[in-house]
N, C-alpha and C positions, 0 to 999 in steps of 0.2 A: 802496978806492974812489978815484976819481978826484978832482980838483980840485976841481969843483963837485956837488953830491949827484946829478943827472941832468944823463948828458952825453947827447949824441943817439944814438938804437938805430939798431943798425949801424954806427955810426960814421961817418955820410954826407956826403959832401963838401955846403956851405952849398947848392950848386944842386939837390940832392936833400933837404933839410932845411928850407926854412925855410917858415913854416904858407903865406903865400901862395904858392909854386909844389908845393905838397904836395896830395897826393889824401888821402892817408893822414895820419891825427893820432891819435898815442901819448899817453895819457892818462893817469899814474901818479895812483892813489889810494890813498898810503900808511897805511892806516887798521885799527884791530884795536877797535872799542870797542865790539864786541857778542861777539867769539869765545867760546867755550863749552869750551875744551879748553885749548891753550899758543898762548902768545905768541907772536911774529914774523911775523904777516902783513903787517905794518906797513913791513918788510923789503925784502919782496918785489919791489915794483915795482923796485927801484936795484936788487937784485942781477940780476935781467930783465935789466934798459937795460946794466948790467954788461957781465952773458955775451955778452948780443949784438953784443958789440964783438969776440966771436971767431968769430961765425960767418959761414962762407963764402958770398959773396953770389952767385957764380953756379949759377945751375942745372945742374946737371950732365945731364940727360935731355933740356934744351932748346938748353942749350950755350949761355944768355944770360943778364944780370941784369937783374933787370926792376927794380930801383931808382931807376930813371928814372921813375919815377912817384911817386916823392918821399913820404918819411914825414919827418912834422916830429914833436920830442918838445916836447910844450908843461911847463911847470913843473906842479908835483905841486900836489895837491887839496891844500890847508890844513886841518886836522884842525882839529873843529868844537869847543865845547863840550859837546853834547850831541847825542845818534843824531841824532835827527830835524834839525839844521842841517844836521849833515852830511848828509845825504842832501837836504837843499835844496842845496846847497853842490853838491854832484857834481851834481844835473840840471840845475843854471844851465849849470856850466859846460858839462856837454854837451850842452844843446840850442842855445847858442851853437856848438859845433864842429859838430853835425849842421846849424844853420840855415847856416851856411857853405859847406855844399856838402861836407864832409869826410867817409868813411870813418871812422868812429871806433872804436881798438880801447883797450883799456882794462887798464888792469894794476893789479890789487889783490890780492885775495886773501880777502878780507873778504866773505861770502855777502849780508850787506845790501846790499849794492853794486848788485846788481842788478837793487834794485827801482825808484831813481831813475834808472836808464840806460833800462831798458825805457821807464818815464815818460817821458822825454824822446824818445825815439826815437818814440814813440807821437804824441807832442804834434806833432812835426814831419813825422814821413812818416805819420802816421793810423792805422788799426788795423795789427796785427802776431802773427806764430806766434813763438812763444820754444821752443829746443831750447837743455836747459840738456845741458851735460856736464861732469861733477863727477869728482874721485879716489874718492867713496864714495857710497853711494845719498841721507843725510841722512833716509830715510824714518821716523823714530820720532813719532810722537804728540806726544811732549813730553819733558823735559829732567831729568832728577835725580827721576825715578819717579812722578809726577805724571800726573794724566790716566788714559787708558786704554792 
């Protein structure tokens, strides 16, 4: 890891980073306090902001970098005491980055996550369709044989 726990994704020079000339704002929310299976989503976001300090910024099919439109990585969600803060916790802060004007993409890991982002995105641009896509369907009933 680098110096500080999140450095800026992609690596972007300050005139393409920072929240006021940025379209885009990177939101880590390093958080695992509902997971159901193993550890490390907590992880996540840093090793993200990581890797993408290697990836190549221009488009190859366009021939240009479109990073000129600026992604700022703001500091990571502060892990709550308990779910339900946390997820006041994350919709503050993103309905602050959505009421801002900002594109907001969000790096966690943690499937609770998505219930205060939609909240917030709701609150500030009004109703909305959610297209979730997942590494596994999640479709069971209930959790350790319970239910139907």
């Amino acid at each position: 890891m680098h110096e500080h726990e999140y450095d800026n994704f992609l690596s972007l020079p300050p005139e393409c980073s920072t929240y006021r000339a940025a379209r885009y704002a990177i939101l880590p929310v390093p958080y695992e306090g509902t997971v159901s299976y193993e550890s490390g989503t907590a992880q996540g976001p840093a090793a993200i902001v990581d890797a993408s300090q290697h990836v190549e910024k221009l488009d190859e099919e366009f021939l240009a970098e479109f990073v000129a439109a600026g992604i700022a990585t703001l500091p990571p969600v502060r892990a709550a005491v308990s779910p339900p803060r946390m997820m006041q916790r994350v919709r503050d802060r993103a309905e602050q980055v959505l009421a801002d004007g900002k594109f907001l993409l969000t790096l966690g890991g943690e499937h609770s996550l998505s219930a205060p982002l939609v909240a917030a995105a709701t609150a500030v641009h009004g109703p909305l369709s959610v297209l979730q896509i997942d590494a596994h369907g999640d479709l069971r009933q209930s959790l350790g044989g319970g239910g139907r």
